[in-house]
N, C-alpha and C positions, 0 to 999 in steps of 0.2 A: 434504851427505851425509845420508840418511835413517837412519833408526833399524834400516832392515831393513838386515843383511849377509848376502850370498848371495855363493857363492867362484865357483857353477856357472849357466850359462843356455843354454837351448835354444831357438832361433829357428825355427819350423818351421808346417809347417800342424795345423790343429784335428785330424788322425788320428792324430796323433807324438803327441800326451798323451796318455797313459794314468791315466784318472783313479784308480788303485789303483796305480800308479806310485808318489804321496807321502803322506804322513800331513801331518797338522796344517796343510793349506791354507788358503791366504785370499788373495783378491784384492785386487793393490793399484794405488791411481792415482798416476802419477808425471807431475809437472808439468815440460817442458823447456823453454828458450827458444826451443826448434824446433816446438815445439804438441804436440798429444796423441800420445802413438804408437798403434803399430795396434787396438789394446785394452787394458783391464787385464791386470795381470800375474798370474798367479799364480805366489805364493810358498809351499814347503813342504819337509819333510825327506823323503832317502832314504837308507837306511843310515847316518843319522847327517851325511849333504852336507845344506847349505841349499842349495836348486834352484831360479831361476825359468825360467818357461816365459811365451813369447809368440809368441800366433797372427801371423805374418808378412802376410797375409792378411786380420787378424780374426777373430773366433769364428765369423761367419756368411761368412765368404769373401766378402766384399764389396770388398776393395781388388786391383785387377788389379795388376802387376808394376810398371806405371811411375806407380804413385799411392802405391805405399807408403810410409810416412812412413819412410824409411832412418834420418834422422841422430835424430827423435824417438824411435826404439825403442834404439840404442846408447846415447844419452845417459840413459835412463832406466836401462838395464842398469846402466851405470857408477855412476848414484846410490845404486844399490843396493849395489855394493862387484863386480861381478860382475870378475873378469878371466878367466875363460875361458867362450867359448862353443862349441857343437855346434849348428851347424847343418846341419839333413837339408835336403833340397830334391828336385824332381821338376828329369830333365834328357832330351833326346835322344839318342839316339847317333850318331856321323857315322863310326863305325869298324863292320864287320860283325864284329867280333871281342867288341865290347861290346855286349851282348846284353841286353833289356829282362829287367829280374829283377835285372840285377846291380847292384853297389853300386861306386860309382867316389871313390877320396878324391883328387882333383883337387891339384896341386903347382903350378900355371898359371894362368891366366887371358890373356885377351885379349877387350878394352873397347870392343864395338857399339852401344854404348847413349848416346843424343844429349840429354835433356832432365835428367836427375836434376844431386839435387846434391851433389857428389860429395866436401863438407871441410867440418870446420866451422873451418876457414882461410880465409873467404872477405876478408879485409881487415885491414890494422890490421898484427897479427901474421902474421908466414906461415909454412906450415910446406912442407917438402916432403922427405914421407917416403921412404921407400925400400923397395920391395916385389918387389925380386929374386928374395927367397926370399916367395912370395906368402900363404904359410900359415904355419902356426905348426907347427912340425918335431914337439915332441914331442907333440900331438895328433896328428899325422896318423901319426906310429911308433904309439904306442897304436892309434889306430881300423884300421891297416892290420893290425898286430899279435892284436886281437881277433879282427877279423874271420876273419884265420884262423884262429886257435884253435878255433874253431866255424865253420870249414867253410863260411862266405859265400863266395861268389863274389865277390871282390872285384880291383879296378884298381889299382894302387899308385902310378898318372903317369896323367896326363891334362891337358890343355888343354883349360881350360874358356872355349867362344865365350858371351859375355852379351850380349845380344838386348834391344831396348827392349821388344817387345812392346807389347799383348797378342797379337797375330798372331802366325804361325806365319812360317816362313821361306819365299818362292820355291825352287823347284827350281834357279834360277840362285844364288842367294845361299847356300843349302845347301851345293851344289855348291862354292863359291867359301872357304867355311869350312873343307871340308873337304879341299879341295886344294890354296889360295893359301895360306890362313893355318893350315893344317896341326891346324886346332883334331883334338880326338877327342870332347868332349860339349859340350852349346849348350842353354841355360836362358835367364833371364831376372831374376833375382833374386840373383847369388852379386855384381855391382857396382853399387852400391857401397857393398852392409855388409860387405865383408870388408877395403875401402877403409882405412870409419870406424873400426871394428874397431881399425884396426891402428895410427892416429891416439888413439885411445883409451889404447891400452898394452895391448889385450886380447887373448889371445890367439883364434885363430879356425880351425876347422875346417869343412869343407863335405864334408859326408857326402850323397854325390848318389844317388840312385835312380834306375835309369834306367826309362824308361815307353814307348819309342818308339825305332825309329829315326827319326831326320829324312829331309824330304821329298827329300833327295836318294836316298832307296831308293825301291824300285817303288808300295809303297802312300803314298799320303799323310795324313798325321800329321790324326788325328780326335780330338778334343778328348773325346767316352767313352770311347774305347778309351782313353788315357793314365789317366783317372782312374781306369777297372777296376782296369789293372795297376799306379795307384798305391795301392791298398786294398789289393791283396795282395802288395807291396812295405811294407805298412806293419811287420806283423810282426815281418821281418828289419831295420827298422832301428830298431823297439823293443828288439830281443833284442840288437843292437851297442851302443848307449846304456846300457842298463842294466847291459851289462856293462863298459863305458869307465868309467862313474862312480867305482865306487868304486877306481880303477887308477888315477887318476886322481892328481898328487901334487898337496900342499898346497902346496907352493914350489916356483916355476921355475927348472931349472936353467939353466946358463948357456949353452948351447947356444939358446936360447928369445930368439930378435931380438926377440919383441913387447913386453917390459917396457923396450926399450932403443930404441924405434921414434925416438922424437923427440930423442934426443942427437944434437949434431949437425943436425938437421934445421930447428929454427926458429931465425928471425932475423927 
């Protein structure tokens, strides 16, 4: 364990920091047995929270979806003391109900993604967790809870389709998300850190922006039009975060599966 303790971490791209967000920053390197994670960390106070944030991505958005170092960014969180994280993310919509602009706090998941690695269970010890309830309950009360407070448009349920990527979806396969496997948003990146996450004992939220409908709508899904509307999506999930923080409690109640993930689980 390092010397830095941090309670809070934010997993997101280089537009989610705000660098006037923290005081007293500084960048740190965390060495794991899984290799470097996606960049240094920066560590700083907000309102009195120790906070770190990492570029998911990288600083300069160099790592595509399925090169992310996954299990080297949790395991470095955790050296740090982190157990809760907020993580925003850019996603599709496959429902015309969820509309580019809004903000979706996903309760779901369901796993399209073929190469990543997805435990640091891999031999020896095994574990096999349990992710029925896929997030962490009192984060996702909090962030749906804010989010009304101040008026976001926001989703309170969704199934989220995770995608290998980097490619965008077929009109077939689209299609097939959104009406075999009933998904409602489809990203790239929510498995499998909310996986590790949960292997961890951490607790984890995915606070998704949406930026698109997916190509099963009539236009198909343009990789600038997503980033336009992910710049001015950035805002509102600046103004959600900063107000989650400090709402945020210092002990999980006991409602809160992620402290208790692996009782029962390895053998």
């Amino acid at each position: 364990m390092m010397n830095e303790q941090v309670d809070i971490a934010i997993i997101g791209g280089t537009g989610v920091y705000d660098p006037g967000l923290l005081t007293d920053t500084k960048r740190v390197k965390v060495y794991t047995p899984y290799g470097a994670p996606s960049d240094l960390i920066t560590i700083g106070n907000y309102n009195g929270i120790k906070l770190a944030f990492i570029p998911r991505h990288g600083t300069d958005h160099h790592l595509p979806p399925h090169m992310v170092p996954y299990r080297a960014n949790l395991w470095a969180l955790k050296e740090l003391g982190v157990t809760r994280i907020l993580a925003p993310c850019a996603v599709g919509s496959l429902r015309p109900e969820i509309k580019p602009g809004h903000i979706v706090i996903a309760d779901q998941f369901l796993d399209f993604t073929k190469t990543r690695e997805y435990s640091f269970y891999d031999g020896g010890q095994i574990a096999h967790i349990a992710v029925h309830e896929s997030f962490c309950r009192e984060l996702r009360d909090l962030a749906i809870a804010t989010a009304k407070q101040f008026h976001i448009e926001v989703h309170d349920k969704a199934n989220c389709i995770t995608i290998e990527g980097p490619r965008f979806s077929t009109r077939a396969e689209s299609e097939f998300f959104r009406d075999a496997a009933k998904g409602d948003i489809i990203g790239m990146t929510l498995v499998p850190e909310c996986i590790l996450a949960r292997e961890l004992k951490m607790c984890y939220v995915s606070i998704a922006s949406v930026t698109d409908y997916d190509t099963w709508a009539d236009e198909p899904v343009d990789a600038m039009a997503v980033i336009k509307i992910m710049k001015e999506n950035i805002k509102t999930i600046r103004k959600l975060i900063s107000e989650m923080l400090p709402k945020t409690p210092r002990e999980r109640g006991q409602e809160c599966v992620c402290s208790f993930a692996l009782q029962d689980a390895v053998f």
